[in-house]
N, C-alpha and C positions, 0 to 999 in steps of 0.2 A: 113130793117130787124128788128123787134121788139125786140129780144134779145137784140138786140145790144142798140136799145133804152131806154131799163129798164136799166140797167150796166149806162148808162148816167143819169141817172135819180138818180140812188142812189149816184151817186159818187157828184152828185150838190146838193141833199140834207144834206148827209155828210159834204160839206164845210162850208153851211150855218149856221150849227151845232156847226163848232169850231170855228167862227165867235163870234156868241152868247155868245161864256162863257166870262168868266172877265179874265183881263190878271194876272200872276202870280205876288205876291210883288216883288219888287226888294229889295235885299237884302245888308246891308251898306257894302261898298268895305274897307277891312283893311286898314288902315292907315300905311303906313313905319315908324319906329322908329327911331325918330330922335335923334342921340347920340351927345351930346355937348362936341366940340373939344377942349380943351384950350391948346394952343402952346405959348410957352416961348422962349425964345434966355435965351440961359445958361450957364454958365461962369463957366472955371475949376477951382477946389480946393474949389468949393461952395455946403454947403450941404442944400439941398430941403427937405423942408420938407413940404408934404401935404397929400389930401386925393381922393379917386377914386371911383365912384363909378359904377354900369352899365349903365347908363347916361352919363359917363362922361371920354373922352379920352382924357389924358394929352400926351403932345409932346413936348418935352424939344430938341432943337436945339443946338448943338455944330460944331465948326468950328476951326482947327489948321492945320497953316503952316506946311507943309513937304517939309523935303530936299532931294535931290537927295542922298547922302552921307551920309546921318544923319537918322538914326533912334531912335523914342524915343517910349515907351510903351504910350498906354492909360491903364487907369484902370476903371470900372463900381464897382461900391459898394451900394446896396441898403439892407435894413433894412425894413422889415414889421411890424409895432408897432401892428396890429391886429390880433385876435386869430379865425380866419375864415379856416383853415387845408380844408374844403370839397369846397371852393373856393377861391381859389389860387388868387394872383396879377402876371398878367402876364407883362415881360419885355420881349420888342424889340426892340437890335437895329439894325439901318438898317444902312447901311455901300456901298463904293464906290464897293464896289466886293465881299458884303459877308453882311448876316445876321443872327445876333446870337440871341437867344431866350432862357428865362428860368424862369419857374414860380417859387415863391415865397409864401408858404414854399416851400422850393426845395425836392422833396423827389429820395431818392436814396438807391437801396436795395443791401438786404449784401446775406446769403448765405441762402438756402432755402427761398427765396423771402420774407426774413424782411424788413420792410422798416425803413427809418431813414428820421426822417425834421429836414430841417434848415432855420430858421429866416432870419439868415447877409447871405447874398451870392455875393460873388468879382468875376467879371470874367476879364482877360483882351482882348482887345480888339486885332483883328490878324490886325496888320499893312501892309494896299494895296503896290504895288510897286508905284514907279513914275520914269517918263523918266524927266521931266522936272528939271530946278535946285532948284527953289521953286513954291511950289503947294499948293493954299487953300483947305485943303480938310474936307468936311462938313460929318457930321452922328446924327441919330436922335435916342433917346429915346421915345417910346410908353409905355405908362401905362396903363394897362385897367383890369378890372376886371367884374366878376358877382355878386360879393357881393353888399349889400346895402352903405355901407359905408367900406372904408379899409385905413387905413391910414401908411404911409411908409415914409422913409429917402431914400435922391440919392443922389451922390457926385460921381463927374468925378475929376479924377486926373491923373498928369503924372507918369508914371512910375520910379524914379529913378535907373540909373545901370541896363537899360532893357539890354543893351548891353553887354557883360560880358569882361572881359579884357582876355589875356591871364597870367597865372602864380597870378592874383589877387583873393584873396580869397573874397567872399560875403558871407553875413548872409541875411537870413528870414525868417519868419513864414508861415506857409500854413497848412490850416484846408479841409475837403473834400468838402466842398462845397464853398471854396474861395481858389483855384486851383494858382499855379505861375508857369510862364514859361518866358524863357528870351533866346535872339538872341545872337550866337555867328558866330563872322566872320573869315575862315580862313588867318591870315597873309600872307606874302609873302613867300615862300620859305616851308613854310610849309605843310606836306600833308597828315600828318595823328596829332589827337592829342584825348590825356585819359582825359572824364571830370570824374571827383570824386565827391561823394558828399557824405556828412559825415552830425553825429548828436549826441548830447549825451545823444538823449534817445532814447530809443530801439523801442519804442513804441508812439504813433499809427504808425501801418505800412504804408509805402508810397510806389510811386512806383514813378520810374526815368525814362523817356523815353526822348526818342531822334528823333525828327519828321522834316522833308524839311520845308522851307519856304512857306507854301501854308495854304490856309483861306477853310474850318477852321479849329483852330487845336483842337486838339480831348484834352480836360484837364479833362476829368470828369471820377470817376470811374468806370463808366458803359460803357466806348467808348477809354479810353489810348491805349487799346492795339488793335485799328481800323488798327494803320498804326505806323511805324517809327520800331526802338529796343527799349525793353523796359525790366526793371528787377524791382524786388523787393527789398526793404530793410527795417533794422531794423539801424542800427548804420554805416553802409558804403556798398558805393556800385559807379561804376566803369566800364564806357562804352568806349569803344576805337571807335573811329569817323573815318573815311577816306574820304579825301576829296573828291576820285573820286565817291564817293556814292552819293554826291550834287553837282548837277549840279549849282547853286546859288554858291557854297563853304561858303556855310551857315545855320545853322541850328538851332533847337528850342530845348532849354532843358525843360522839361513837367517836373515839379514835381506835384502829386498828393498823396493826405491822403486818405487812403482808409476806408472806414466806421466801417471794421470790421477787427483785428488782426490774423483770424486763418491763413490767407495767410503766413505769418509771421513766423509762431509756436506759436502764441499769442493763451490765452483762449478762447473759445466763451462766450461773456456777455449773464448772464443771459437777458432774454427777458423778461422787466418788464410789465405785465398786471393789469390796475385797474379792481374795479367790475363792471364796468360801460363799459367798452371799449371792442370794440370786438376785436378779435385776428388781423386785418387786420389794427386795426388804426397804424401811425408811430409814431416812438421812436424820442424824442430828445436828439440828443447827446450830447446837451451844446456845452461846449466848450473843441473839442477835438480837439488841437492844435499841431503843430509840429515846431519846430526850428532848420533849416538845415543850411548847409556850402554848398558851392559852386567854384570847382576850375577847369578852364580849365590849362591842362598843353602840353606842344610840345609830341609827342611818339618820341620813334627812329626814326631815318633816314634810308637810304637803306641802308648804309657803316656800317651799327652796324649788320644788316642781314649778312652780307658778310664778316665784321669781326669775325664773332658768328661762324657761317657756320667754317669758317678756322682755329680757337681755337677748335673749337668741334674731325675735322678729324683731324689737329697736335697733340691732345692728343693719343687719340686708334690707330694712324698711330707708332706714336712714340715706340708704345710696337711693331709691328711688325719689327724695327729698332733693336728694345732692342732685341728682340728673334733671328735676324740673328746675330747680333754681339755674342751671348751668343752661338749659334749654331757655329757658325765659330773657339771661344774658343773651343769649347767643341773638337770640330772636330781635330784641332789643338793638344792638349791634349793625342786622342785616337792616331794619330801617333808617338808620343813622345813614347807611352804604347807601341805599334806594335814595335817600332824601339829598345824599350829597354829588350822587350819579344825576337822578333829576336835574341841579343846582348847575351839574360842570355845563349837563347838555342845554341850558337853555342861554337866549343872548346877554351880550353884556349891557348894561344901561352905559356904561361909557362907550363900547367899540362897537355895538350891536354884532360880533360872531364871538361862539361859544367858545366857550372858557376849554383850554387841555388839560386831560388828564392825567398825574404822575404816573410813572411808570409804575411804581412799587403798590398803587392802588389797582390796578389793572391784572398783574404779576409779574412776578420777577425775572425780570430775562435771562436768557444764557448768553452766556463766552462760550460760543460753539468750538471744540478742536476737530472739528471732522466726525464728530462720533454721532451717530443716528440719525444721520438725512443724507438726502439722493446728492446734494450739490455741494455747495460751498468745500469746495476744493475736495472731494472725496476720489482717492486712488483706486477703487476697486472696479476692477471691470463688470463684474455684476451689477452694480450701481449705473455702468454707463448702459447698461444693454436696458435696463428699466427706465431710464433717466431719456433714452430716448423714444419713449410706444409714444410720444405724442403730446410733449410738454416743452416751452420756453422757457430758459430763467429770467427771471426778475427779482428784485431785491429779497433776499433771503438770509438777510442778519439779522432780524427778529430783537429789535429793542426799540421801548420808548413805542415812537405811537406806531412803527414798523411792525409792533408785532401779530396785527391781523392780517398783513398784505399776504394772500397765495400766490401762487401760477394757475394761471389761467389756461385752458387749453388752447393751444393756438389751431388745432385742425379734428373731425370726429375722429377720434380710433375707438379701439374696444373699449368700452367702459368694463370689463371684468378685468383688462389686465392692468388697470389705470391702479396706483398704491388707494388706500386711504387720506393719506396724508396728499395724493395730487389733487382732490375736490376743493373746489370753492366753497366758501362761504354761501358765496352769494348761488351756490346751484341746489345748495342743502337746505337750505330755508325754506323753500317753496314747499317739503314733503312733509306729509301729518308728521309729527316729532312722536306721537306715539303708537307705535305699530300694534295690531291685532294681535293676537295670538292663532293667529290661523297654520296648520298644520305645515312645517316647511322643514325637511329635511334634510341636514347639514351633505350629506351625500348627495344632491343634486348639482352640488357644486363641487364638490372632492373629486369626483366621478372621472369630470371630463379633461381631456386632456391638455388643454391650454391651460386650465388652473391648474394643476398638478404640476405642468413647468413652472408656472409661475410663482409656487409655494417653494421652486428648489431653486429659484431664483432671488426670492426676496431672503427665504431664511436662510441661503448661505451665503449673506454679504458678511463682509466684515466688523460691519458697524451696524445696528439696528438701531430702531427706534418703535415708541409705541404704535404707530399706528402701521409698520408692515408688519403685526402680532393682532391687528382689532381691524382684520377687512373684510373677515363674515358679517353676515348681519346680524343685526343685532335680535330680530328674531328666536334665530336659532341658537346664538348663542343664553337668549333668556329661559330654552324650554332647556336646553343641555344642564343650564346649572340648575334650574328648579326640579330637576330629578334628583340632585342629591339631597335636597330637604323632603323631598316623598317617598325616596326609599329610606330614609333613615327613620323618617315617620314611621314609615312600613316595618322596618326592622325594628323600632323599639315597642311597638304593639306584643309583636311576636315572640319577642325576645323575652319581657316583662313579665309576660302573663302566667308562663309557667312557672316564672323565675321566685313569682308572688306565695303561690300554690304550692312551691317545694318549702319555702323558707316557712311558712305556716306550719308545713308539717312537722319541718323539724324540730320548731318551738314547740309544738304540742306531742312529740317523742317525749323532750327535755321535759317538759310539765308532768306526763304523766310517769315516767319513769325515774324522774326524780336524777338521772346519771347525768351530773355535769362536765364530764368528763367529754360530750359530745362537743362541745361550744368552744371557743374559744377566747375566753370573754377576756377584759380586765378587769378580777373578780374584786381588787381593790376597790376599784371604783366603777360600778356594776349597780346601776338604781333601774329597779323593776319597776312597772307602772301594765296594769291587768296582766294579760298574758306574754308581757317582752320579760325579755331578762335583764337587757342592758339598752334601757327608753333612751338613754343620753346620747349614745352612741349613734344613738336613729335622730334623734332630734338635733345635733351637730350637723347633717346633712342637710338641712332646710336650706342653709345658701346657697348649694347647688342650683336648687328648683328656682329659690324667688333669681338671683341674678341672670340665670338662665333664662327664664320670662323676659327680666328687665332689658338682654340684648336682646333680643327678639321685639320687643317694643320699640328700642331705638333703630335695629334694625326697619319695622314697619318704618317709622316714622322718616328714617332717613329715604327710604323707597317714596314713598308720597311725594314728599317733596320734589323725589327728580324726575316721576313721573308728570309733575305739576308744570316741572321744566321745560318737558320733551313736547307739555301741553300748550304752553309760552312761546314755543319757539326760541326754548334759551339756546342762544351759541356757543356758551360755555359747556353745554350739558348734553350738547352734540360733537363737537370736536373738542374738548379740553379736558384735562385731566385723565387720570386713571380710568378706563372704562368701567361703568358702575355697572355689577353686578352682582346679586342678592343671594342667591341661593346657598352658594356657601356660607353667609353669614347665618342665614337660618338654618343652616344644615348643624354649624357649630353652634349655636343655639340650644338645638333640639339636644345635642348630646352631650352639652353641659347638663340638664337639668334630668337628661336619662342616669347620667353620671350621679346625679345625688341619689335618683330613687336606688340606683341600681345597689350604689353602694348602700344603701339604708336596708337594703333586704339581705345583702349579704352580714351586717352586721346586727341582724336580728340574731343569727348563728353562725359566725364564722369559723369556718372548717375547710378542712383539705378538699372537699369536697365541692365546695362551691367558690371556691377563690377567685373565678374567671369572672362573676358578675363584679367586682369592685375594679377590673382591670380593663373588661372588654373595652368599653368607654372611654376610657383613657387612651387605651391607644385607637380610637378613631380621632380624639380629637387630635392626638399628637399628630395623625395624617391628615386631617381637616387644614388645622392653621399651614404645612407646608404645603398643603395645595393650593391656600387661598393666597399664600405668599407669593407661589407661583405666578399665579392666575393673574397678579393685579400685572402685570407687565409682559404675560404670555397667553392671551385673554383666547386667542384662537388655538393653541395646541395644548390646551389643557388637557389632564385626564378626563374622560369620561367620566358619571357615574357608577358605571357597571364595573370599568376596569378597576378603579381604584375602590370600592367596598368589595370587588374578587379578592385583593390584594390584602386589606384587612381583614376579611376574613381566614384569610393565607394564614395572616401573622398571629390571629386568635387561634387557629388551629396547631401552629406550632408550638403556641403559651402552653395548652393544654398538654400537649404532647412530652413535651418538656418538663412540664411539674407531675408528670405521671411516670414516666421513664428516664426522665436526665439525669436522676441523681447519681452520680458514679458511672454512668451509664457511657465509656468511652465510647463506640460506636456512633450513639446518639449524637453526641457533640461531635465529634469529628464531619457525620452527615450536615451537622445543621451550620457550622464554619464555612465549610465548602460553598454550603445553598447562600449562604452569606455573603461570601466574599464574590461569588458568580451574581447575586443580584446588584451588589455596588457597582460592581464591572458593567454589568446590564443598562443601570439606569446611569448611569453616568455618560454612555454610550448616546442615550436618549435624548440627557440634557446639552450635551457638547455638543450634537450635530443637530440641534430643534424638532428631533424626529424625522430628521430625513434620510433614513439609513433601513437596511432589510437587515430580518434573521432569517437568511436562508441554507440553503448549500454552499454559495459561494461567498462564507462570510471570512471563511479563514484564509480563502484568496486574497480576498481584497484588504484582509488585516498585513495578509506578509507585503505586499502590494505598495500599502500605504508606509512600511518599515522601512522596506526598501527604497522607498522613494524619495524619503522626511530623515530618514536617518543613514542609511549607505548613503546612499545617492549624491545626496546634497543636504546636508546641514540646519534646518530651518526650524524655526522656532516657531508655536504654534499660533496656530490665524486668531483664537481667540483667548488671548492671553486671560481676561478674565474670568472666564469660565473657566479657563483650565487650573486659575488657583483654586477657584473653591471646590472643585473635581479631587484637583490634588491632595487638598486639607479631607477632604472628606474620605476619598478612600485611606489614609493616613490613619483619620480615628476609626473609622468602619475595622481596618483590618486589627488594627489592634484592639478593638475591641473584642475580635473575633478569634484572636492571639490568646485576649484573657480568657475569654468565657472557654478554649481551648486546655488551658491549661491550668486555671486556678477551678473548673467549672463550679461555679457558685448556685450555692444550694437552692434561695429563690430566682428558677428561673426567669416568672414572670416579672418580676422587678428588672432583673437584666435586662431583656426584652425590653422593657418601658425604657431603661436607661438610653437602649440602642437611640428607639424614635427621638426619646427630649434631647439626647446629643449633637444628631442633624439636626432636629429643628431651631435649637440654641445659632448651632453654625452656620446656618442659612438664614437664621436671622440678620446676626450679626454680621456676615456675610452682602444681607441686604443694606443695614443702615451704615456699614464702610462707604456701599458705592455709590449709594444714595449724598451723603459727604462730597463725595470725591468726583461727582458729578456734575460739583454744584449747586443742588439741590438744599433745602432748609425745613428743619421739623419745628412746628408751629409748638407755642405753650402749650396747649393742652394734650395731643401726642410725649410732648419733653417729659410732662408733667406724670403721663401713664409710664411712660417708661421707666421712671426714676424710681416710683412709689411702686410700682411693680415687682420691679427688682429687690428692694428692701425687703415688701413682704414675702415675696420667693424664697430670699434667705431664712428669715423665720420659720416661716412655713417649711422648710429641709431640714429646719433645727429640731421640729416639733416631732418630723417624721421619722426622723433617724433615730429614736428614742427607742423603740423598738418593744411597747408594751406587752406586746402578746405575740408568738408566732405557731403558727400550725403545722411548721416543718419538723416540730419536736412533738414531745410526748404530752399531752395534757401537764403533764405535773412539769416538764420541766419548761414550759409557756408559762406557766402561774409566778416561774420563779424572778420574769421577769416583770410581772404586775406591779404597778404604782400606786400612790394613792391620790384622788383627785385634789390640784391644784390653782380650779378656777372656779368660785362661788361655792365650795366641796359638794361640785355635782360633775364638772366638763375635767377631763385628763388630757394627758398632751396631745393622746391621737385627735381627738373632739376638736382640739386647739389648730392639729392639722386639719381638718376639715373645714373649718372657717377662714384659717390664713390661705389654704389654698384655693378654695371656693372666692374668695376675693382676688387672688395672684391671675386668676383664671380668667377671671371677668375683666380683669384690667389688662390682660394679653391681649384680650380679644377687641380692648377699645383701641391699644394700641395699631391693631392689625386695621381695623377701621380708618383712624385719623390719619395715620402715618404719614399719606401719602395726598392729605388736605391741601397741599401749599403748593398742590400742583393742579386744582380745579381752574386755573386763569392760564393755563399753561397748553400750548397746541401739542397734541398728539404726538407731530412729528419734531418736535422737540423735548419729548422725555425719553431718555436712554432705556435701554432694556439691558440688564444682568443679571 
């Protein structure tokens, strides 16, 4: 085939072709770089001093006995005498189970990725195990660098007091790039223990960590917090170790200097730039040194848990001891009364008619001056326009055996416009004493128009009395207050549950991340128990719950009984005394014992974050007791449920608000003064006039109205002088309160806040037990008795609090610096201490608020004053 033969023809002339040409240069093959090795044998406590350069790799050889039972530190310490920053002298050593490495200048960045060099850098070395009883064990220093010439110091030495003693204090130095850490070995018998570690300068901030026996350990401030617990500090700081968490029953105490103080609450340093250096070159810090203390000490043992535990329930158990023995008196007492009432009522064997009763068995009468009743010489025209719907007088001094005689009606009128106080006895007896709860709407009777007059008739006489405040029924008045114990019920369900669910988490952060810097603890006295961090702290809260039960008990107990009353046809328990009403006591009940859990989960982790649950509580109760204060002598114009938990909620929203934005925050405070000083103005407006006044359009009329009338016009002093002192006093502190928190504005808002509510509440007390005095009126033993012992432990209990253990408004480390150490059984600290003195202050308030007004159950309606 010729085709095929040309295709052969070309393909042989082509060979011949590449044959011909000349073959290409070969080109020289690189040479490998030959780096000159110099290795020394080098001897501890000896300082080296030479030079490196990219040529040239120095290997300095070391060799030390290790004991089975003996551990000692190594230390490295090298020194760069050359100014080469953009090529570093690199250090490595190599080790039987571990290599450490670190160039020289060492640079290590702080916040916004500043950098920081250091010249001296120490590391110590992580000491291998050994099974054997003595082991040579060898490790090698490398030198090497890129620079042309670099010259450096090395000196290997032993650690003294690598080991730490127990109860033995140690002193040292440690800068952030010459880190110290030292082994401590659990004892015999021992299984949990607190290391401390103290300094007496605040500054540069360090940080304490607590890492297992394993290679390597993390000492540098860019890597402490890889592994182990670890916290910050300025002047003290306090980690509780257990031993079941090492499995070695040994572990590493890290201290590190951290580069930069904002950690701390420290400034940030200016960031010095020459003209010459771009922003990326690093800073040297010199010499920024620290000088710390160092103490391991034993924790408690189990038998201090278990002794703690049993001191804590023998206290709050012990009041429910004291309350049946004081119940069992009491009981004891009322049939001596029963047996001697029998006695009066029956005839006499000498005279055959029954014996009279003393006055002061009966109750105590009044020396009326005109103040709270329709008659007996009362000047007000309102009085007369009531005084005549349909009533006679008849003897109305009210002492001795006079004081159940009423007025009788002499003709029918309206029975709606008829006071409380105009019914007979004898027309009230005949109705069941204990009403249904059948569905009745206080608005069936607000509604219409003749009660509406007649509410602006009674409540703006001059002189009141309890019973034109208690002429609803008693019905509606029972569902009205039993709503606030079923929304507070309701809200602490709601409130709780998440509250539960967060604080878990947080402890299981802290557990697994080991950064104790989230918590807020008092690490002094800080006893763990499974997964809490500080059990004591939680367990101090238990008298919250049990006294909270316990009023709730007596509370039930005291309901029974005047249900039993109303069951009797008692006539004490229909027209006398204070009108009994329950719901707010079980509502202050409920949120005393919300108050322990609440605070018990906030101090599983207390932080900025959750501050509201130890507080919420508090201030409902601080609203709770001035409502029930209210309520015992303003039984019909109470607040609502709804209004008054709108209202704290108000105030819980402000807290929050406040501890998020107030700090410095002039704005802030200026708005929240204003809302301040316009709500005092507000309620006082409320209390002064008994709610008989609009906020409408025409409010600022009738304010210049009322100026011009009381003050141009004519002269006059006001209608009720009583109220208007304690009006007076109270916007008095309201505003300066509101002056201070203006101008000094203090950092914890939410304590401010609390301060506001216990300040009224304090002065509406007191407020109350002047006029209750000055009335007339008498506080039985066992009220005197709350009051006195109350007060005492109040003051304790403010002693305990103001101590100031731990705060969250600062930095972790500089909270730590106010840590103490436990001073009751060395398990309970002073906060713990506050918790119990106040958890009983609390409880004895609240009996207070009960009893007070005891010595007025034989006493008619419309002879107890209203102020």
């Amino acid at each position: 085939m010729p085709g095929s033969g040309a295709a052969a023809l070309a393909w042989a002339l082509l060979a011949g072709a590449l044959l011909l040409l000349p073959p290409p240069p070969v080109l020289p093959q690189p040479q490998p770089h030959r780096r000159n090795v110099s290795e020394t044998e080098a001897q501890f406590n000896t300082t080296y001093t030479d030079w490196v350069d990219a040529d040239l790799l120095h290997i300095y050889a070391f060799n030390h006995s290790v004991r089975r039972n003996t551990t000692e530190g190594v230390r490295v310490s090298v020194n760069v005498l050359s100014d080469h920053k953009d090529l570093p002298v690199l250090f490595v050593v190599r080790q039987k189970e571990a290599v450490v490495s670190f160039q020289v200048p060492l640079i290590l960045r702080g916040l916004y990725q500043r950098k920081y060099a250091y010249q001296e850098v120490s590391r110590t070395l992580c000491q291998p195990q050994t099974k054997a009883e003595v082991e040579t064990q060898h490790f090698y220093v490398d030198v090497s660098t890129l620079s042309l010439n670099a010259s450096y110091q090395l000196r290997v030495t032993r650690v003294e007091n690598f080991v730490l003693r127990t109860n033995k204090r140690f002193s040292f130095n440690a800068t952030a790039a010459q880190p110290q850490y030292f082994k401590y070995e659990f004892p015999e018998g021992v299984d949990s223990v607190i290391v401390k570690v103290t300094s007496a300068m605040a500054f540069p901030c360090s940080v304490i960590s607590i890492q297992d026996i394993l290679c390597p350990v993390y000492d540098l401030d860019n890597n402490v917090a890889f592994i182990g617990m670890y916290q910050t500090m300025t002047k003290k700081a306090a980690i509780t170790v257990q031993k079941k968490d090492f499995p070695s029953h040994s572990f590493y105490v890290v201290v590190v200097v951290k580069t930069e103080d904002e950690a701390c609450g420290g400034p940030l340093p200016y960031y010095p730039l020459s003209k010459n250096s771009s922003p990326d070159e690093p800073v040297d810090q010199h010499n920024r040194q620290k000088m710390l203390e160092v103490m391991v000490s034993p924790a408690i043992t189990s038998e201090a848990y278990v002794s703690s535990v049993l001191f804590c329930l023998s206290i709050f158990l012990s009041f429910y001891v004291l309350t049946l023995l004081i119940a069992c008196w009491e009981s004891c007492r009322q049939h001596k009364r029963k047996g001697l009432l029998s006695a009066m009522d029956s005839p006499s064997l000498d005279t055959g008619h029954s014996r009279s009763i003393p006055d002061s068995f009966l109750g105590r009468g009044y020396d009326s001056y005109g103040y709270g009743s329709f008659g007996n010489g009362s000047s007000s025209s309102t009085e007369g326009v009531t005084d005549s719907l349909g009533s006679t007088e008849v003897s109305y001094s009210y002492v001795g055996q006079e004081q159940f005689k009423r007025r009788t009606p002499s003709a029918p009128t309206r029975p709606l416009s008829i006071p409380m106080g105009e019914r007979s006895l004898e027309n009230v007896a005949g109705r069941p004493r204990l009403d249904s709860l059948s569905s009745v709407e206080e608005d069936d009777y607000d509604t219409l128009a003749d009660i509406d007059y007649d509410k602006n008739v009674i409540r703006t006489k001059k002189y009141l009395c309890v019973a034109d405040l208690a002429r609803k029924d008693k019905r509606v008045l029972r569902k009205k207050y039993q709503i606030y114990f079923w929304n507070i019920a309701t809200i602490a369900v709601f409130y709780a549950l998440p509250v539960i669910q967060l604080v878990i988490t947080y402890q299981t952060v802290v557990n697994v991340t080991g950064n104790q810097d989230i918590c807020y603890y008092n690490f002094l006295c800080a006893h763990p128990l499974g997964n809490l961090s500080a059990f004591n702290n939680i367990l101090s809260n238990l008298g919250y719950i049990l006294l909270g039960l316990l009023f709730l008990l007596i509370i039930l107990q005291r309901e029974i009984n005047y249900n039993r009353a109303l069951m009797r046809n008692d006539t004490h328990a229909l027209e006398c005394g204070i009108p009994k009403h329950f719901g707010l006591f079980y509502a202050m009940g409920t949120a005393l014992m919300m108050e322990g859990l609440l605070s018990a989960c906030y101090h599983v982790c207390p932080n900025y974050t959750n501050f509201q649950f130890d507080t919420s509580f508090m201030y409902m109760i601080a609203g709770l007791c001035m409502l029930k204060l209210y309520q015992k002598r303003h039984p019909d114009i109470n607040a609502s449920a709804y209004s008054a938990y709108a209202c704290l909620a108000l105030v819980i929203f402000f807290s929050v608000v406040g501890v998020v934005f107030g700090k410095g925050n002039t704005a802030f405070w200026i708005v929240f003064s204003v809302i301040h000083i316009l709500a005092t103005l507000l309620l006082s407006t409320q209390l002064y006039y008994m709610g008989r006044w609009k906020l409408d359009s025409g409010i600022l009329r009738r304010i210049l109205h009322v100026l011009y009338t009381d003050c141009v016009r004519q002269c006059s002093g006001p209608m009720y002088v009583d109220r208007m002192v304690l009006l007076v006093m109270g916007n008095i502190i309201n505003w300066s309160l509101a002056a201070y928190g203006l101008i000094v504005r203090p950092n914890d808002f939410a304590s401010y806040l609390l301060a506001i509510g216990i300040c009224n509440l304090l002065l509406y007390f007191a407020f109350y037990i002047i006029m209750k005095l000055r009335s007339g009126e008498r506080i039985k033993l066992i009220p005197l008795l709350c009051i006195i012992s109350t007060s005492v432990v109040w003051g304790f209990a403010l002693f305990f609090f103001f101590q100031g253990l731990s705060t969250w408004q600062k930095t972790p480390a500089e909270s730590r610096e106010h840590n103490r150490d436990c001073i009751l059984l060395d398990f309970f600290d002073d906060h713990d201490i506050w918790h119990f003195l106040s958890s009983i202050a609390m409880f004895g308030s609240f009996l207070v608020l009960l009893t007070l007004d005891d010595d007025l159950d034989c006493i008619q309606r419309d002879k107890i004053y209203v102020f």
